[in-house]
Phi, psi and omega in degrees: 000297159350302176299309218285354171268335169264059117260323170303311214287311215253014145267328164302314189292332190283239194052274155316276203312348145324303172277345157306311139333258222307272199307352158295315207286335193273285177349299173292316210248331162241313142182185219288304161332304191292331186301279150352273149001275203301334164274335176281319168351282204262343173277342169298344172260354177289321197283347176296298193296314184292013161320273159012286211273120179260056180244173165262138172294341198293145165203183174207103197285155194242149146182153163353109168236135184255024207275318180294302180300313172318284172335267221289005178274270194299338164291310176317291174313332184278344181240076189297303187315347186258355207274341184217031128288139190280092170170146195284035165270319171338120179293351144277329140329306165278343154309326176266003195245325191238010204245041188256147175284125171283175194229109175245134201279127151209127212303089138234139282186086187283327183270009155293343199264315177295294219287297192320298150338312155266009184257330154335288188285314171318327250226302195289284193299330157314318211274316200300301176339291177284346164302310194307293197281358204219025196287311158294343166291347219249314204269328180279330159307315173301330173296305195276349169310342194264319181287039145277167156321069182090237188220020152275166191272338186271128180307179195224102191321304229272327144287013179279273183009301271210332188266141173287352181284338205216005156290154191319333189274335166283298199322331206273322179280359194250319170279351156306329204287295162326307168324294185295331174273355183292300210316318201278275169292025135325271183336300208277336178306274202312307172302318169290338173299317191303326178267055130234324207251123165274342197257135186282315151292003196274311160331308195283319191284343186292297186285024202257350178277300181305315171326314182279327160306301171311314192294317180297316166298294171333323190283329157325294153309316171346278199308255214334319186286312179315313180302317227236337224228074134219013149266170202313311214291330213246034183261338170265309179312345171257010181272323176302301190279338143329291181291309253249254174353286188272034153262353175277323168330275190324308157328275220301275166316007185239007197277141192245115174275342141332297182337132177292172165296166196278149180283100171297154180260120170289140165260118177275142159260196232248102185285150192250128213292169199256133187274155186287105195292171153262184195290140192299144174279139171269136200249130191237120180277014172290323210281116172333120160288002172243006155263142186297116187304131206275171205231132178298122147307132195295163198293137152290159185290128150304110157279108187281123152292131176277175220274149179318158171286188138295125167290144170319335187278311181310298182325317168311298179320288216316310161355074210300123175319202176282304190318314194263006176255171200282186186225181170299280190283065171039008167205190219246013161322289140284354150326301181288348181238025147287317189309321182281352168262308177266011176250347173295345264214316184306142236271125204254138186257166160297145195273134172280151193293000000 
């Protein structure tokens, strides 16, 4: 039982740190998302198959340390004179005393290192998520945070005010701005979760922490309009920057986790042209029988481009989810409530109102 757990063990590490590799490599060729993704994929399906195996991961690796043998090498060479005293200053003496290699223990646990590993890449895909779409509400909130009151939560109207960061004309580009990246890059999020993730709840516990950093941030703004809009002159830009907030709300909450995956592009292939015969020889009987017929030149060879690759994500996809593989107990139920463990762990956004 032993061998098989330190072979089990030091198979989970190479595993991971496999997908770890593959997903920098994803990064790099496509993004960041996809990298990120592409490791909760798949270490949710590594951590699915050890369910089974009730063994510990734990192990303790050992190795060599020669820093001591080294050390006590460069004292010999450095001390000839000492080499044929009588006294344990002797230089063979400490060579045999001081050149034995120490042996250093170390405690590891491959399967903390797969869960560390994925409460990571959740952690890494939440925060970029909620920068992307809410960055600009995040920054004009963080502006208005240095005019509270004392050591209270509530602004101070009358420096708010009073800052160029909170006129109708910033407020109004900043929250158009925001708006437009919920409007522009929602979509293509929510799709790309769909090509790695099959499971509709495993989608809802990943986003459901960026809804809430985004949604805190809208509630923030609120407050800041409320504080800063409230004569008479400024009641249609704020009825406007209003309209403007719930439609980012709506976005947010409205998101369908059902939804299938984006339809991948088949690669058609290169239709190949019909080769040409050649032309018949014509035979003239005026014609010498010892001149020779002359011979059509052959066709050049046609370079056939080969057919496009597969983009990497498609390719991924084809992968079976997490979801859809069996669990010890016969459903994806705890699966969704590991998951729900390690997106807790990520830095809590402001509570929407």
């Amino acid at each position: 039982m032993s061998v098989f757990q330190d072979l089990a063990g030091e198979a989970v590490g190479l595993c991971t740190d496999a997908l770890k590799r593959a997903s920098v490599t994803i990064s790099s060729a496509q993004s960041p998302d996809d990298g990120d993704l592409f490791l909760i994929k798949h270490l949710l399906v590594l951590r699915e198959q050890l369910t089974p195996f009730d063994i510990n991961f734990a192990a303790i690796k050992r190795r060599l340390d020669f820093s001591s043998t080294r050390e006590a090498l460069s004292n010999f060479v450095r001390g000839p004179g000492r080499m044929f005293r009588w006294s344990r200053e002797n230089a063979f003496v400490s060579l045999a005393k001081d050149a034995v290699p120490r042996v250093d223990e170390q405690s590891v646990d491959s399967k903390k290192e797969l869960e560390d590993a994925l409460k990571s890449a959740c952690n890494r895909f939440i925060l970029k998520s909620a920068s992307d779409l809410s960055a600009p509400l995040v920054g004009l909130a963080t502006k208005a945070k240095a005019f509270r009151r004392g050591d209270t939560t509530e602004l101070d109207a009358e420096q708010l005010k009073a800052q160029s960061f909170v006129q109708t004309d910033r407020l109004t580009e900043t929250i158009v701005e925001s708006q437009q990246s919920v409007e522009t890059l929602l979509g293509p999020l929510m799709d790309k979760m769909s090509l790695y993730l099959e499971s509709p709840a495993t989608k809802g516990i990943l986003f459901k922490p960026v809804q809430k950093k985004v949604l805190g941030a809208v509630a923030e703004v609120r407050n800041i309009l409320n504080v800063v809009l409230t004569d008479a002159a400024s009641q249609p830009d704020y009825v406007k920057l209003m309209a403007l907030l719930d439609s980012i709300q709506t976005a947010m909450t409205t998101v369908d986790f059902d939804a299938p995956p984006p339809t991948r592009p088949k690669n058609s292939a290169v239709p190949r042209p019909k080769p040409v015969a050649p032309p018949a020889a014509v035979h003239s009987p005026a014609a010498s029988p010892a001149a020779p017929v002359p011979k059509a030149a052959a066709a050049p060879a046609e370079k056939f481009a080969p057919a496009p690759a597969p983009a990497a994500a498609a390719v991924l996809s084809s992968i079976p989810a997490p979801a859809a593989l069996p669990s010890a107990n016969g459903s994806a139920a705890a699966h969704d409530h590991h998951l729900q463990n390690d997106v807790s762990a990520a830095p809590a956004g402001p509570a929407p109102p």
